[in-house]
mmCIF file of the N, C-alpha and C atoms, coordinates in Angstrom:
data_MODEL
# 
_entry.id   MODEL 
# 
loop_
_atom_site.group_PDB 
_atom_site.id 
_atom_site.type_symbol 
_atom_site.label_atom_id 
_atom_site.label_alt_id 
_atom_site.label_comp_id 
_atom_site.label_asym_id 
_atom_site.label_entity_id 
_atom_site.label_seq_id 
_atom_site.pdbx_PDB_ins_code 
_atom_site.Cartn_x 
_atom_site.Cartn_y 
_atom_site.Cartn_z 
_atom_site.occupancy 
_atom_site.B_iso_or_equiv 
_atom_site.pdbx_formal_charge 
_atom_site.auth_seq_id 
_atom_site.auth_comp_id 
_atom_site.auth_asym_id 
_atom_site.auth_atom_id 
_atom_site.pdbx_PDB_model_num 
ATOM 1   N N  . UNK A 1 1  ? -32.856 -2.968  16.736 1.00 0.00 ? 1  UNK A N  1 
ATOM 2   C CA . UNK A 1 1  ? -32.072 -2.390  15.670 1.00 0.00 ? 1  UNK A CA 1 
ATOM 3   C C  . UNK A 1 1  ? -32.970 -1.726  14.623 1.00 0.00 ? 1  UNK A C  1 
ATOM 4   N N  . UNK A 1 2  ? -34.114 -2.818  14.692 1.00 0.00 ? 2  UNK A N  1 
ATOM 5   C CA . UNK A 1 2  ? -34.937 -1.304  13.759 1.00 0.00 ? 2  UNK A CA 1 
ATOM 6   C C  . UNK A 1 2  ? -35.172 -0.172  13.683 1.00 0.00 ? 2  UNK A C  1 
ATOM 7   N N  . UNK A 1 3  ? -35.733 -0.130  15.248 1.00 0.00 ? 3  UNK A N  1 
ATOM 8   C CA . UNK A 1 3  ? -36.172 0.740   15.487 1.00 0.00 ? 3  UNK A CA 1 
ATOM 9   C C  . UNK A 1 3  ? -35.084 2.160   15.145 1.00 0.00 ? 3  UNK A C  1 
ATOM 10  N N  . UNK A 1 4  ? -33.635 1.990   15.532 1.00 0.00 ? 4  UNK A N  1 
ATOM 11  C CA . UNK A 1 4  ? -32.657 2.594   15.342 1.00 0.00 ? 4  UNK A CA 1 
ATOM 12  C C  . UNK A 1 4  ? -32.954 3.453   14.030 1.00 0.00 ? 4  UNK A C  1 
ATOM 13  N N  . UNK A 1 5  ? -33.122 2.138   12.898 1.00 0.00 ? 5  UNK A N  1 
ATOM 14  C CA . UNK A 1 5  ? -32.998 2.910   11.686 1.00 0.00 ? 5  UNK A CA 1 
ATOM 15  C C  . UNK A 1 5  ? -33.922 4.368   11.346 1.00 0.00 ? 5  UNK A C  1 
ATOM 16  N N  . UNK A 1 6  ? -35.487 3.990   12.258 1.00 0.00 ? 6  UNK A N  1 
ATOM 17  C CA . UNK A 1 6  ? -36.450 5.067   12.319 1.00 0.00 ? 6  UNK A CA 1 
ATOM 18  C C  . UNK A 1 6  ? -35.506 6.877   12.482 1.00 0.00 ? 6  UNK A C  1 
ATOM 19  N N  . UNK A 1 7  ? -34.111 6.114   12.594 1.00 0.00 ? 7  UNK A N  1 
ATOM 20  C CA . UNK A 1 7  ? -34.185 7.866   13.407 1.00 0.00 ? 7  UNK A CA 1 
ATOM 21  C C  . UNK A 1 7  ? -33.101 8.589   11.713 1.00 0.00 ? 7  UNK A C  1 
ATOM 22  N N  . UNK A 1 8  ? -32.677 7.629   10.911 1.00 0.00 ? 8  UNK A N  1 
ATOM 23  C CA . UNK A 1 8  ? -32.247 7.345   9.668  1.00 0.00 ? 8  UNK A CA 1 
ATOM 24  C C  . UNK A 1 8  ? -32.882 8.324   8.945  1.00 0.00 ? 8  UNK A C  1 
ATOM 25  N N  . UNK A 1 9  ? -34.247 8.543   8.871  1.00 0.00 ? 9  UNK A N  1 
ATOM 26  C CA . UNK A 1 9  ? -35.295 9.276   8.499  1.00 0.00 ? 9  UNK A CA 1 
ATOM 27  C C  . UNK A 1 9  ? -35.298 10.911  8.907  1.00 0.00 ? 9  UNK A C  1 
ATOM 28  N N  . UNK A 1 10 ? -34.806 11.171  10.220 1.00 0.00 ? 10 UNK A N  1 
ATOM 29  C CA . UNK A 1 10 ? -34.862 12.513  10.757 1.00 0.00 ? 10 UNK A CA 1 
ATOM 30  C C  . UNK A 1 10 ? -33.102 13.223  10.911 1.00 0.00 ? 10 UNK A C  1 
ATOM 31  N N  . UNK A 1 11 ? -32.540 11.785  9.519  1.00 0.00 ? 11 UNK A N  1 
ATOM 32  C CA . UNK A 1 11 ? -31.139 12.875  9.669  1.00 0.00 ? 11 UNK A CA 1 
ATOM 33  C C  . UNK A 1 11 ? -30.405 12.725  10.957 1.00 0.00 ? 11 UNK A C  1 
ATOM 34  N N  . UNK A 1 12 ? -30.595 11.449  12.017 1.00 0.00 ? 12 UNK A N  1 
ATOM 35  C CA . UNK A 1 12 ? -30.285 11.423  13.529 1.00 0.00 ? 12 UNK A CA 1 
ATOM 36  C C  . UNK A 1 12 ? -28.940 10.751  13.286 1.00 0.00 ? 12 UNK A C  1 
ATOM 37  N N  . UNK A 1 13 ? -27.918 11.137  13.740 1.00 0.00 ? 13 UNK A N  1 
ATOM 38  C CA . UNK A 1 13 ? -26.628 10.145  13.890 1.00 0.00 ? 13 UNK A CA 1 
ATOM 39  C C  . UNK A 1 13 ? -26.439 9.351   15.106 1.00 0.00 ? 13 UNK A C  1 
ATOM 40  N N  . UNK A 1 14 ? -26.572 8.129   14.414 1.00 0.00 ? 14 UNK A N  1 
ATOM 41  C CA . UNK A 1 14 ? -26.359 6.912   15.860 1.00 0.00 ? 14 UNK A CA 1 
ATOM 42  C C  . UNK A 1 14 ? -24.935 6.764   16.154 1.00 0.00 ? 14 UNK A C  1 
ATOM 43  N N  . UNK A 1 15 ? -24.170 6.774   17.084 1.00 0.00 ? 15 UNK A N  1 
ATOM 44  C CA . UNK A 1 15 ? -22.786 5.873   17.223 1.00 0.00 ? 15 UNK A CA 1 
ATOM 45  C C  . UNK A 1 15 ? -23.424 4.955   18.174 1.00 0.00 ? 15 UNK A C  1 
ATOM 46  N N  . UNK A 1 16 ? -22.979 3.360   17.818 1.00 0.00 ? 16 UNK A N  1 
ATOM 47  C CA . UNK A 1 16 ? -22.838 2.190   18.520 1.00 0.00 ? 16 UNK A CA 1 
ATOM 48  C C  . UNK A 1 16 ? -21.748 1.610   18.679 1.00 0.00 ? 16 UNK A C  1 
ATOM 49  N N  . UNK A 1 17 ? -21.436 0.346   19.972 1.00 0.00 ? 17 UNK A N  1 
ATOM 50  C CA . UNK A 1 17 ? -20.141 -0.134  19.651 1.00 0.00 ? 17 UNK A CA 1 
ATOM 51  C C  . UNK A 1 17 ? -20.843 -1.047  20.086 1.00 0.00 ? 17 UNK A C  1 
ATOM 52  N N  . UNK A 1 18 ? -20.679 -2.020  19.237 1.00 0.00 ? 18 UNK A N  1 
ATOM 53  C CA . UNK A 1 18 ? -20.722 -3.591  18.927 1.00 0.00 ? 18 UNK A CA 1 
ATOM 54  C C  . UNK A 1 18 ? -19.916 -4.774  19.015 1.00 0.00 ? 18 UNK A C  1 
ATOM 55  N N  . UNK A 1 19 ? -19.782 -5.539  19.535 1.00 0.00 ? 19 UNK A N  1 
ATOM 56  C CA . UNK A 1 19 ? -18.575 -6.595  19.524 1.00 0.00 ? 19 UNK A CA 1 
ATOM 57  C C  . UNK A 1 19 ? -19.577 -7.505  18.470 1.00 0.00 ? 19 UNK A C  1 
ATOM 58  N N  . UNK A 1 20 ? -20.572 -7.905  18.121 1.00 0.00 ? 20 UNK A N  1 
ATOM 59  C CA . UNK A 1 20 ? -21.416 -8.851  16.996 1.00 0.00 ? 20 UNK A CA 1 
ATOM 60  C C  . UNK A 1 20 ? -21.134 -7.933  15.996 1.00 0.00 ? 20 UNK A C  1 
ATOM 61  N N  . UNK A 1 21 ? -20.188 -8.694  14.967 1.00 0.00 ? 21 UNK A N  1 
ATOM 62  C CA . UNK A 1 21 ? -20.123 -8.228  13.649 1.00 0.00 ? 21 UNK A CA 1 
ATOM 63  C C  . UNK A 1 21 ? -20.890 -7.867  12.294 1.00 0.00 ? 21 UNK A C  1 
ATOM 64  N N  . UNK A 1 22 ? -21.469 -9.691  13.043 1.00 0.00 ? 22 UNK A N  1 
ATOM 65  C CA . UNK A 1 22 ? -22.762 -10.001 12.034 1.00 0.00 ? 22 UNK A CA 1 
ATOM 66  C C  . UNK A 1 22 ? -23.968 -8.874  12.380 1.00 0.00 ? 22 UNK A C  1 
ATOM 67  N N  . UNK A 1 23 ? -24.101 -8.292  13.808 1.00 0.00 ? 23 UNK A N  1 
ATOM 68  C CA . UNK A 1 23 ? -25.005 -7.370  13.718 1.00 0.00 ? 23 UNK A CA 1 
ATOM 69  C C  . UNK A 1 23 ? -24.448 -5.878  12.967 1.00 0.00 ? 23 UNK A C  1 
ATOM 70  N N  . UNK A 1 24 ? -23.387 -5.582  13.400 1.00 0.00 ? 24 UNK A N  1 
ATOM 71  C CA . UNK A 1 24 ? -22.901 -4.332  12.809 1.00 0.00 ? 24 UNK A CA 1 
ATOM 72  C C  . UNK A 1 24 ? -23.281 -4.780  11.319 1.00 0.00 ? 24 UNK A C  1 
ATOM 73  N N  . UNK A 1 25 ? -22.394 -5.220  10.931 1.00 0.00 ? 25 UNK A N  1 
ATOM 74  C CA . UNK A 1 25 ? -22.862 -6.254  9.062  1.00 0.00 ? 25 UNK A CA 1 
ATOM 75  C C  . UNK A 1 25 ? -24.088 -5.746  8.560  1.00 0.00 ? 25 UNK A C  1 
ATOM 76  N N  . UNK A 1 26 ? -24.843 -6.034  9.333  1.00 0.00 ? 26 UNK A N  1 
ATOM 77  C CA . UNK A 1 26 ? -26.403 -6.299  9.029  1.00 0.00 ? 26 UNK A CA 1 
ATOM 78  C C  . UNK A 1 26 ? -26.406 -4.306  9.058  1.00 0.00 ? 26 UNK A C  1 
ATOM 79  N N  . UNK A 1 27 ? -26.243 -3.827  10.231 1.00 0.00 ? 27 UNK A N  1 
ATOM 80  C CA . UNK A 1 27 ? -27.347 -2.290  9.839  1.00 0.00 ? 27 UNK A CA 1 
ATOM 81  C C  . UNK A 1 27 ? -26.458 -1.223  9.639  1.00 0.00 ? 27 UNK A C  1 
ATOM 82  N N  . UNK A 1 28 ? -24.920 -1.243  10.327 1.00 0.00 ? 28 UNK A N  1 
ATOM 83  C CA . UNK A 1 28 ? -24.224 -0.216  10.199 1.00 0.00 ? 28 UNK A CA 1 
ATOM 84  C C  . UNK A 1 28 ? -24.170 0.025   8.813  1.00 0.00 ? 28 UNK A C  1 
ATOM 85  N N  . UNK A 1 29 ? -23.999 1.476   8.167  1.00 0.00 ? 29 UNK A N  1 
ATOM 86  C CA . UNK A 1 29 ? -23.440 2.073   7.881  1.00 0.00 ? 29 UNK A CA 1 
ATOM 87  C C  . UNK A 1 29 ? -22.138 2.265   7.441  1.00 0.00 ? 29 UNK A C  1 
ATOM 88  N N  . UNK A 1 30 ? -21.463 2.496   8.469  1.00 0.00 ? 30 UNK A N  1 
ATOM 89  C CA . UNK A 1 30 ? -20.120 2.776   8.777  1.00 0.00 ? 30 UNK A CA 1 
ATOM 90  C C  . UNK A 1 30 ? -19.354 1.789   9.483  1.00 0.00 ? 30 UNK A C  1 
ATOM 91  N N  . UNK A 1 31 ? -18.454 1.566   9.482  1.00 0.00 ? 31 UNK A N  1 
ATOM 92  C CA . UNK A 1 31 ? -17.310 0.650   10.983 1.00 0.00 ? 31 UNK A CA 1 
ATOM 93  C C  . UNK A 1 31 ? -16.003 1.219   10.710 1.00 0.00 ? 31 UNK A C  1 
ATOM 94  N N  . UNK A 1 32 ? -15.973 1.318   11.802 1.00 0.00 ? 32 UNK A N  1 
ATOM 95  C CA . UNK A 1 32 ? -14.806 1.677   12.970 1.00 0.00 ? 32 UNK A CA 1 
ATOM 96  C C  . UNK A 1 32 ? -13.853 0.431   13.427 1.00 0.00 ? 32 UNK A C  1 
ATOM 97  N N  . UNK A 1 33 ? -13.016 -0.104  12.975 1.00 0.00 ? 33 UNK A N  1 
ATOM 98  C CA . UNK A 1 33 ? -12.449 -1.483  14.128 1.00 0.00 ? 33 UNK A CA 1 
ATOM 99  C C  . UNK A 1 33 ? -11.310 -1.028  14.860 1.00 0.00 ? 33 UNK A C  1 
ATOM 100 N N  . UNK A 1 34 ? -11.520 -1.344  16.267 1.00 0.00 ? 34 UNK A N  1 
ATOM 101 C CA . UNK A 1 34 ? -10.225 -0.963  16.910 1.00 0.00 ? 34 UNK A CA 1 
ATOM 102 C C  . UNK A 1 34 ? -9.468  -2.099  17.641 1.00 0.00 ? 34 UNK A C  1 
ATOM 103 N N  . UNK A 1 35 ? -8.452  -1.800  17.763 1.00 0.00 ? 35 UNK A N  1 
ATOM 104 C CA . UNK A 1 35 ? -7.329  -2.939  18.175 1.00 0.00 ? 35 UNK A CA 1 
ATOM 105 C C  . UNK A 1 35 ? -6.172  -2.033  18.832 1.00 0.00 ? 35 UNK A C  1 
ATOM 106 N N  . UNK A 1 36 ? -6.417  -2.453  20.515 1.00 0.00 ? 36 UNK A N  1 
ATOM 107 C CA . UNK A 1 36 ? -5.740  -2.041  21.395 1.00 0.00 ? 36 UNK A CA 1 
ATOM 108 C C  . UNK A 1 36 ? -5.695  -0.106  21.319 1.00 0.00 ? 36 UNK A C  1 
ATOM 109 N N  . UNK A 1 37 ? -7.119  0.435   21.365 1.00 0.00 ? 37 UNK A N  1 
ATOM 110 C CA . UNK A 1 37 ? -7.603  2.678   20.585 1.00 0.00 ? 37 UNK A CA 1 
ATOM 111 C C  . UNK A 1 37 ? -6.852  2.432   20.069 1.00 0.00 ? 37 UNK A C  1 
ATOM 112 N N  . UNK A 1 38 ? -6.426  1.518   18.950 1.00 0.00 ? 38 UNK A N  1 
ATOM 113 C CA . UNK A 1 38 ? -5.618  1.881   17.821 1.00 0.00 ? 38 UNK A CA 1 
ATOM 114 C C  . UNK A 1 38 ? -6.564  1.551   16.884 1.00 0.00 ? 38 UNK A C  1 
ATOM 115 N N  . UNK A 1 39 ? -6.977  2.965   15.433 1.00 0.00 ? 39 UNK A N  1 
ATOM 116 C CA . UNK A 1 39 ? -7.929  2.531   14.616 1.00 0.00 ? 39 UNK A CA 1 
ATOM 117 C C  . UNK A 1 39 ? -7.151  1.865   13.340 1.00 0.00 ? 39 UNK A C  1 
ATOM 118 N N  . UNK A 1 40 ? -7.552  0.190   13.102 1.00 0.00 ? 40 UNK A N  1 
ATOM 119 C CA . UNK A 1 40 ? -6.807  -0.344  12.258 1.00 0.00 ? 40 UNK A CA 1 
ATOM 120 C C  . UNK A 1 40 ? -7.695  -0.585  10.914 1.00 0.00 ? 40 UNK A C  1 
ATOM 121 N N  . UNK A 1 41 ? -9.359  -0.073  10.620 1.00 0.00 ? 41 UNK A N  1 
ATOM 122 C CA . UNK A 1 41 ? -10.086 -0.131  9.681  1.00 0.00 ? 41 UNK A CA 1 
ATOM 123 C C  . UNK A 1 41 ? -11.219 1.021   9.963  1.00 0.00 ? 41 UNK A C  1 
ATOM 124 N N  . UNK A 1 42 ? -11.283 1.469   8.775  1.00 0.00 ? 42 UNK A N  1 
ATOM 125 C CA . UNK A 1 42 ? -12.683 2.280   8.770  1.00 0.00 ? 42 UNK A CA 1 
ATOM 126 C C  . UNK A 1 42 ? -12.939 2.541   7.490  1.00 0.00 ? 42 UNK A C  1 
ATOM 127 N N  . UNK A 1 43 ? -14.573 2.067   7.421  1.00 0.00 ? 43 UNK A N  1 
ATOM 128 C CA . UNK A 1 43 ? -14.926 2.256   5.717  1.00 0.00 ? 43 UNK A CA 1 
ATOM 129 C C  . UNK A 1 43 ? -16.440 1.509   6.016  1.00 0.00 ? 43 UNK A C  1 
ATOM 130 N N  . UNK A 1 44 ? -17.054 1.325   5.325  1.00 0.00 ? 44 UNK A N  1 
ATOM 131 C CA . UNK A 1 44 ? -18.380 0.440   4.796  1.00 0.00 ? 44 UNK A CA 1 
ATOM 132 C C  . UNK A 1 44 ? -18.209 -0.808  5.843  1.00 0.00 ? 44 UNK A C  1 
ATOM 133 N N  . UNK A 1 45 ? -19.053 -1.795  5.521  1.00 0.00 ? 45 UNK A N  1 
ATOM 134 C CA . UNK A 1 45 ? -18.992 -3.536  6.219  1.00 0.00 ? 45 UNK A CA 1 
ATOM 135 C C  . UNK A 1 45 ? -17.895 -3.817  5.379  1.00 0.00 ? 45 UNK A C  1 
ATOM 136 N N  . UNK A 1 46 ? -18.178 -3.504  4.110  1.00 0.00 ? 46 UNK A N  1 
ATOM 137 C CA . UNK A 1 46 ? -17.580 -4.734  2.971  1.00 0.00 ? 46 UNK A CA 1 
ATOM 138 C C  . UNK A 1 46 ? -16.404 -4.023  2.906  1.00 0.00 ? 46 UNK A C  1 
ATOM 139 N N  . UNK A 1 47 ? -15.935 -3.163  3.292  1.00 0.00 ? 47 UNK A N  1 
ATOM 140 C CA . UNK A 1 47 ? -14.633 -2.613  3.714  1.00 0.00 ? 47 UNK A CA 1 
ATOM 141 C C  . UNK A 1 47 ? -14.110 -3.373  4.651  1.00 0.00 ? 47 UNK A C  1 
ATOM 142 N N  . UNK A 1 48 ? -14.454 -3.469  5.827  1.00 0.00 ? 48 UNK A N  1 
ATOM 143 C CA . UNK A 1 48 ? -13.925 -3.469  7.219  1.00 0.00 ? 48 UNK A CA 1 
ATOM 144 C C  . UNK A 1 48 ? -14.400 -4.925  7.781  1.00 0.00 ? 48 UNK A C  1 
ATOM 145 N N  . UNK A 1 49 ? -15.468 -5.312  7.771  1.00 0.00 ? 49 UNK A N  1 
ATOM 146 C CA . UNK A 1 49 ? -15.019 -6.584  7.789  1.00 0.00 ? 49 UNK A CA 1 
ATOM 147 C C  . UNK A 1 49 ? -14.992 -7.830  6.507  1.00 0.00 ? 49 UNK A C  1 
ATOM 148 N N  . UNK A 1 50 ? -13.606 -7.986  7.003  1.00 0.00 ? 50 UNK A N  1 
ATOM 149 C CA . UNK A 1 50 ? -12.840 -9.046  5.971  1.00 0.00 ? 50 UNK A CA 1 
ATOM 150 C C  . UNK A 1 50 ? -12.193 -10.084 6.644  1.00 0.00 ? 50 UNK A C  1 
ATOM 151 N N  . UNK A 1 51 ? -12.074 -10.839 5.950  1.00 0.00 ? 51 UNK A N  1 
ATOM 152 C CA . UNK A 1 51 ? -10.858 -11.782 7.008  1.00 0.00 ? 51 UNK A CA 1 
ATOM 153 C C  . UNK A 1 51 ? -9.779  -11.403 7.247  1.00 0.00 ? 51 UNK A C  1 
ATOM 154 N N  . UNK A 1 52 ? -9.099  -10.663 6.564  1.00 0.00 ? 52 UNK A N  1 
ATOM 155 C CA . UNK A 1 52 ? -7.919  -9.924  7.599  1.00 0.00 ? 52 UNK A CA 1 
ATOM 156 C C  . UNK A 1 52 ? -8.032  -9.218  8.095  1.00 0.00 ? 52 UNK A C  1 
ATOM 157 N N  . UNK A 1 53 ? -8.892  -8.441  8.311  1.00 0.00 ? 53 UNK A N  1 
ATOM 158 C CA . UNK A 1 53 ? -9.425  -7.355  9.119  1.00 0.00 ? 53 UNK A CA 1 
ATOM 159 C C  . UNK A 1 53 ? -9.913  -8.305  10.711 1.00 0.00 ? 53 UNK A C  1 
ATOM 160 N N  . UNK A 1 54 ? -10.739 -9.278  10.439 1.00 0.00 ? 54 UNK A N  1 
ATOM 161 C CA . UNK A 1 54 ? -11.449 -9.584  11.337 1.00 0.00 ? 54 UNK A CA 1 
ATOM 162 C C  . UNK A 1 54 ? -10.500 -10.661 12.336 1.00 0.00 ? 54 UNK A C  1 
ATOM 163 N N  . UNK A 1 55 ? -9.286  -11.516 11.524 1.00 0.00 ? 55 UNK A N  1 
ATOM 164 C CA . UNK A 1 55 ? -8.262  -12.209 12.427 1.00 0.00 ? 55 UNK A CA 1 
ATOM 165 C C  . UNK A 1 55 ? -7.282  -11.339 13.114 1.00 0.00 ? 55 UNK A C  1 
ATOM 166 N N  . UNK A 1 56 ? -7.316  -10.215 13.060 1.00 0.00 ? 56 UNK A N  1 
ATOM 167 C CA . UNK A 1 56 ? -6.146  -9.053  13.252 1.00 0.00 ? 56 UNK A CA 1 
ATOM 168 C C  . UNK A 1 56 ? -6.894  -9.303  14.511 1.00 0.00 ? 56 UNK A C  1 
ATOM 169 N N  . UNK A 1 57 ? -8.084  -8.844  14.242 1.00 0.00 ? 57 UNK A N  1 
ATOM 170 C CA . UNK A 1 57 ? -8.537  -8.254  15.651 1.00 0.00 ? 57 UNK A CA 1 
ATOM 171 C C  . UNK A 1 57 ? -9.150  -9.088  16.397 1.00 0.00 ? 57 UNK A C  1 
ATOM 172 N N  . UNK A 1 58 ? -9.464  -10.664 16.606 1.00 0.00 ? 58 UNK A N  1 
ATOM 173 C CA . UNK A 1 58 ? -9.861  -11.700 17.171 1.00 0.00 ? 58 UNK A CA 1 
ATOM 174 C C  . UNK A 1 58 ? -8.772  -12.250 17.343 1.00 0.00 ? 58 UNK A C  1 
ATOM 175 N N  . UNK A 1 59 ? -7.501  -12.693 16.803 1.00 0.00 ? 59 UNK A N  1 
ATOM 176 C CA . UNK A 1 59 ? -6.330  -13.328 16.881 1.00 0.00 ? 59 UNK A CA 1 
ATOM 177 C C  . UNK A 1 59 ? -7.210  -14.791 17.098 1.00 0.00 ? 59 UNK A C  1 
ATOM 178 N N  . UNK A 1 60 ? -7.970  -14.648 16.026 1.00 0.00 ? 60 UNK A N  1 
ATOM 179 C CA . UNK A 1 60 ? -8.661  -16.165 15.162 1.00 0.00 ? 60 UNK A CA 1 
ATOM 180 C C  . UNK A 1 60 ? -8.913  -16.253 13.844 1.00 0.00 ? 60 UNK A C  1 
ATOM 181 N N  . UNK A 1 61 ? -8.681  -17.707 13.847 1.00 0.00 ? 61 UNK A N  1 
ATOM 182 C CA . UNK A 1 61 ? -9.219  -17.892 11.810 1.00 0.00 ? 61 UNK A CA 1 
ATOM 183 C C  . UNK A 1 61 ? -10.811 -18.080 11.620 1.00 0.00 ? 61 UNK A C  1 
ATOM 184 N N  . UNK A 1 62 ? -10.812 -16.818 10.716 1.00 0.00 ? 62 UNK A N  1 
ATOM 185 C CA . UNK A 1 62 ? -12.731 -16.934 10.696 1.00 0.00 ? 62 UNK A CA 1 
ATOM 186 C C  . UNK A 1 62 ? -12.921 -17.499 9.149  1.00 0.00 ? 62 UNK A C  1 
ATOM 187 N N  . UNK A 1 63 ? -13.816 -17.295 8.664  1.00 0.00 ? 63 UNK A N  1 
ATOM 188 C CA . UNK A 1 63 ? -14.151 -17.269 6.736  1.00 0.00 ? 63 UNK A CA 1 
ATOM 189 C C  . UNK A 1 63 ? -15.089 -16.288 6.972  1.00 0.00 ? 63 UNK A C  1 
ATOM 190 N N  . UNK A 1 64 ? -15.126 -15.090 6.240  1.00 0.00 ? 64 UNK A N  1 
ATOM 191 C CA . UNK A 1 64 ? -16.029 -14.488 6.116  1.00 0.00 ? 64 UNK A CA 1 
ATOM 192 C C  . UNK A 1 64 ? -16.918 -14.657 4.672  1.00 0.00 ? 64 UNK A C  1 
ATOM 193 N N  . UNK A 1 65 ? -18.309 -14.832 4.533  1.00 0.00 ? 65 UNK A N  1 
ATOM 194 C CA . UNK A 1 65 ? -18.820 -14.804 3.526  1.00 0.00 ? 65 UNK A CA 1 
ATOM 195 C C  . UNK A 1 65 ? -19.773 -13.535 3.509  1.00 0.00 ? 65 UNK A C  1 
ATOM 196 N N  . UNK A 1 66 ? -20.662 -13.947 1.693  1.00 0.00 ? 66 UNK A N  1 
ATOM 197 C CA . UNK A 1 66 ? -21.751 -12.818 1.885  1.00 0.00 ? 66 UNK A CA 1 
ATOM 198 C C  . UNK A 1 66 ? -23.040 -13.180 2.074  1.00 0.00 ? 66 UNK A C  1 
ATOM 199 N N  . UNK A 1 67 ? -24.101 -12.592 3.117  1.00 0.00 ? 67 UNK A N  1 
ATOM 200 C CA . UNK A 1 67 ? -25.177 -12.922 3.155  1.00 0.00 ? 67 UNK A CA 1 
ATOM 201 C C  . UNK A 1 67 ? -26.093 -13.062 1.745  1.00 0.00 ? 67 UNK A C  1 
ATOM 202 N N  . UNK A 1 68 ? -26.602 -14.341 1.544  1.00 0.00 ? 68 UNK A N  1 
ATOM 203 C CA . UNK A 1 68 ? -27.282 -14.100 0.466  1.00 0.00 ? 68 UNK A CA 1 
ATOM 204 C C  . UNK A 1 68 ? -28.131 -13.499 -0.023 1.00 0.00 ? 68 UNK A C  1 
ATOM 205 N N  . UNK A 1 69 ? -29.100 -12.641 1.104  1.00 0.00 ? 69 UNK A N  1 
ATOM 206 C CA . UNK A 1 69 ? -30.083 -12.188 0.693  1.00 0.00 ? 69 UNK A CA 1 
ATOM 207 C C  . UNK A 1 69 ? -29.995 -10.519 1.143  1.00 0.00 ? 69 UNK A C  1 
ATOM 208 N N  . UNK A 1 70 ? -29.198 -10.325 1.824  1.00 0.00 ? 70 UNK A N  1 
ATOM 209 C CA . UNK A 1 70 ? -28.480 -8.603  1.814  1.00 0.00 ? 70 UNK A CA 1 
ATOM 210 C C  . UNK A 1 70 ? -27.311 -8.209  1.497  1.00 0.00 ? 70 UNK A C  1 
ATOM 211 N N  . UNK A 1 71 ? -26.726 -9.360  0.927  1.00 0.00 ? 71 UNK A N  1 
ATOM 212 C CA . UNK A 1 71 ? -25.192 -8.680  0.360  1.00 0.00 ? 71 UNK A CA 1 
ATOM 213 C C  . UNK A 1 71 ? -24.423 -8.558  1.237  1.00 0.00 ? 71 UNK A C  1 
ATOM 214 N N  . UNK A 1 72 ? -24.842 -8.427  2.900  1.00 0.00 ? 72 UNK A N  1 
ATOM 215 C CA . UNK A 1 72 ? -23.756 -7.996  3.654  1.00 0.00 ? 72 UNK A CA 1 
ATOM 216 C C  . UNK A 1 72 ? -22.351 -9.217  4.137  1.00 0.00 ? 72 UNK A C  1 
ATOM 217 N N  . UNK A 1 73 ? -21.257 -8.993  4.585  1.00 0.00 ? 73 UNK A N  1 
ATOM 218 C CA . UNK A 1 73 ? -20.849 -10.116 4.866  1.00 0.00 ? 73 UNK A CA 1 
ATOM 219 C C  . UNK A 1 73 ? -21.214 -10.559 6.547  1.00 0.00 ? 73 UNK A C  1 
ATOM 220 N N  . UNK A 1 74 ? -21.146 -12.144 6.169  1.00 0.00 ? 74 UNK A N  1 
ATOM 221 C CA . UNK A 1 74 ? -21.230 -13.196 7.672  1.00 0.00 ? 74 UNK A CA 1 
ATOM 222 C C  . UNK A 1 74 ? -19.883 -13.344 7.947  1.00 0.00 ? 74 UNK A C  1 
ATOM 223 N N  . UNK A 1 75 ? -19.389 -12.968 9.262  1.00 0.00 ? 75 UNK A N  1 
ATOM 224 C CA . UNK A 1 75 ? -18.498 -13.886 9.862  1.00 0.00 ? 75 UNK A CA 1 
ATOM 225 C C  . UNK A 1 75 ? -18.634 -14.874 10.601 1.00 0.00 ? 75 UNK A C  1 
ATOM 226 N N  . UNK A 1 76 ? -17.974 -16.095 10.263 1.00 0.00 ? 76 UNK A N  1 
ATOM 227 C CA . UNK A 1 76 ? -17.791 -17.746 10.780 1.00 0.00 ? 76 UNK A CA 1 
ATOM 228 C C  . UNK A 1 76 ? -16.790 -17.990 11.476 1.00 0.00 ? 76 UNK A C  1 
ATOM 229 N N  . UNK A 1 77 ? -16.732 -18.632 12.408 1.00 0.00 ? 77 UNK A N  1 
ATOM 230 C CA . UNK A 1 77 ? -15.634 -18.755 13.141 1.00 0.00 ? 77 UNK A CA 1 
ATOM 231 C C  . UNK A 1 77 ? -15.462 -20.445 12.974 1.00 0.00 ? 77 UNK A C  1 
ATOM 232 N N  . UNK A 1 78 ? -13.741 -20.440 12.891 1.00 0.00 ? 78 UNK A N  1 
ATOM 233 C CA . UNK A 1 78 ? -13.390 -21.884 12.329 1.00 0.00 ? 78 UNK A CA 1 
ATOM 234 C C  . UNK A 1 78 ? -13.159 -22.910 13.406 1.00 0.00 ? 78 UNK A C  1 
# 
């Protein structure tokens, strides 16, 4: 995933699709969440994943918190 960011530098647009949140969390940018090609979130992490965002689309109870030391959020599964 670092390496990814190297291309951050030359203006390169990555698309990834991720099922690890906590990784998207961590470097995306952007998110996309889809549920059944239906797009039901798109915005920032701290947009898109939330706990209602994230039980919609797991049809589970998570807690999402924020990482303490990047701000981003963790999802937990209960």
């Amino acid at each position: 995933m670092q390496a990814i960011r190297k291309f951050e530098a030359s203006r390169v647009i990555v698309v990834m699709v991720l099922h690890d949140l906590n990784l998207a969390a961590r470097y995306a940018d952007k998110v996309l969440a889809l549920l059944c090609s239906q797009s039901i979130a798109f915005g920032s992490t701290a947009e898109v994943i939330t706990k209602e965002v994230v039980e919609a689309l797991f049809a589970t109870r998570v807690s999402v918190l924020s990482h303490p030391e990047y701000s981003t959020p963790i999802v937990l599964g209960q």
